[in-house]
N, C-alpha and C positions, 0 to 999 in steps of 0.2 A: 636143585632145579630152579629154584628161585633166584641164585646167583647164573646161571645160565641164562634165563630168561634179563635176566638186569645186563648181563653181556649183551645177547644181542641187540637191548633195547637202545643200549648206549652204544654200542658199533651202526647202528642203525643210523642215530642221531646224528652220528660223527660222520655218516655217510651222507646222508640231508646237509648238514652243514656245510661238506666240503664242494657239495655240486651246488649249495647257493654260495655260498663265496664265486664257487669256477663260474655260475653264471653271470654274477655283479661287474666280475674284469671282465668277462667277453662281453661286458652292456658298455665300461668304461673304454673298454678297446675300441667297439664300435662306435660310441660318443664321441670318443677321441679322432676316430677317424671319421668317420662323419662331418667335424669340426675342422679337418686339416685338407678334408676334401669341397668344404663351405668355403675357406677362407680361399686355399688357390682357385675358385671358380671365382672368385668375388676378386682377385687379384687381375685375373685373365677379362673378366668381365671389364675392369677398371684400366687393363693395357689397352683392348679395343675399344673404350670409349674416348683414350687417350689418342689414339689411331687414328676414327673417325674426325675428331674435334682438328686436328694438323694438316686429314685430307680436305675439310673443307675449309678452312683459313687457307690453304693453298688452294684451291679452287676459286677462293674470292677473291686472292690476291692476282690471278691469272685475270679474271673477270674484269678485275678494276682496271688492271694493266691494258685489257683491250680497249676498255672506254677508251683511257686517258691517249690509247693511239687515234683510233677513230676521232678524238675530238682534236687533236694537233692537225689529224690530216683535214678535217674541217675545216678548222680555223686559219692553215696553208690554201685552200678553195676559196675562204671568204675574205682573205689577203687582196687580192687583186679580180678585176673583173678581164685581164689579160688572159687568153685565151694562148697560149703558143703551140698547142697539138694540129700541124697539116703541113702543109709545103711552102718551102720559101724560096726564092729564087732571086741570085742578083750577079756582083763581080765581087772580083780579090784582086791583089795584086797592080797590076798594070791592065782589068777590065776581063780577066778571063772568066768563062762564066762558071757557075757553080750555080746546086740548087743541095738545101738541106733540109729534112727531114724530121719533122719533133713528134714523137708519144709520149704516152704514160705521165701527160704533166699533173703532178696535183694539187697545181698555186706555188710551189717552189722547187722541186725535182723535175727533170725530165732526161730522157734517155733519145736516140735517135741514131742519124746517118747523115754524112753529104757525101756526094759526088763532085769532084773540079776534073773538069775539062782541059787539063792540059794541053800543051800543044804534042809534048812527049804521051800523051795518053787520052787521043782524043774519044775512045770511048768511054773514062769518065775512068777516075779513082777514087772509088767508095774507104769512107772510114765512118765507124763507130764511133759514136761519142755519149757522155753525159753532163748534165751541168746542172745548174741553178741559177733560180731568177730570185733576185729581189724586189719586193715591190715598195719597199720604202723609198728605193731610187730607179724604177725602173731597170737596174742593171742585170747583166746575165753574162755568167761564165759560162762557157764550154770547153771541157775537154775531152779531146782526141782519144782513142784509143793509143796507149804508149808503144804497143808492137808496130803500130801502123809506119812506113816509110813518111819520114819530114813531114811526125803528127806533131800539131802545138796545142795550144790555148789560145781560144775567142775570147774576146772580153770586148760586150758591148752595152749599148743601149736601147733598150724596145722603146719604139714610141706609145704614146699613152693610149692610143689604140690598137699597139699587139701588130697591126699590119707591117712595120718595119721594123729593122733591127739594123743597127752598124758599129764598127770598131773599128778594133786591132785584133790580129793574131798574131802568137810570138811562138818559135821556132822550140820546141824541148832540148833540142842538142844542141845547137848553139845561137839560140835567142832571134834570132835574126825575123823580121817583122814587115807585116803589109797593112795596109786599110783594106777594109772589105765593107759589101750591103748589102743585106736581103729586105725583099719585100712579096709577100704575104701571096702566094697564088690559089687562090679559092677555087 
């Protein structure tokens, strides 16, 4: 009886023992995963902080990027006190009249139209144009729209009060050239 009772006590034991061991790895297991689920949150955490930090260095590089437009186009405004945005009207050629038309100046771009009154086309032939003015020398190109029929390039001079302009223009197809003048109709 006595080795009976020393059985059960030691199958007992051995039963305690083996379910505190089985609980130790299921604490190591869980540790371990616990730890493997700390580290990729801390990884993920560390990819979106990486995220963040690139969206906004690109947000500020966009940022500075518009200053630095905004202050060109400024500094293209405070270039000249030449104003060439309204209507100008004068001759080409051999006196035929013409009037042309300036926007969107912003101290060195601007965009526009003229009309010349040919004799071939005495209600007027419109072309598109754009150009640039310098104010270091007063100079200003324009050109034509390139589909336009017998469109060239202006190249003149404003006078230092913007109200006049005169040159040359030269032919895109085959060069061929006029004097012209406008002046400023308010």
């Amino acid at each position: 009886m006595n080795n009976s009772k020393s059985f059960y006590s030691a199958i007992c034991i051995l039963i305690i023992f083996v379910l505190i061991l089985s609980s130790c790895k299921e604490n190591k297991n869980l540790e371990e995963s616990g730890r493997k689920d700390l580290d990729l949150k801390e990884k993920e955490l560390a990819l979106k902080e990486k995220d963040i930090k690139l969206k906004e260095e690109e947000l500020l590089r966009k940022r500075e990027e518009n200053i630095e437009k905004k202050e060109k186009e400024q500094s293209f405004k405070k270039d000249t006190d030449i104003r060439l945005e309204g209507k100008y009207e004068g001759s080409i050629k051999d006196g035929t009249y013409w009037a042309a038309y300036f926007f969107n100046f912003n101290g060195r771009n601007f965009t526009g139209y003229n009309i010349v009154y040919w004799e071939n086309h005495p209600e007027g032939f419109k072309t598109n144009f754009s150009g640039e003015f310098n104010s270091d020398n007063n100079s200003v190109i324009i050109y034509e729209d390139r589909n336009a029929k017998g469109a060239g390039t202006f190249n003149g001079t404003v006078s230092p009060d913007g109200n006049r302009i005169n040159g040359s223009w030269y032919r895109y197809s085959d060069g061929g050239s006029y004097m012209w003048n406008l002046k400023k109709n308010e």
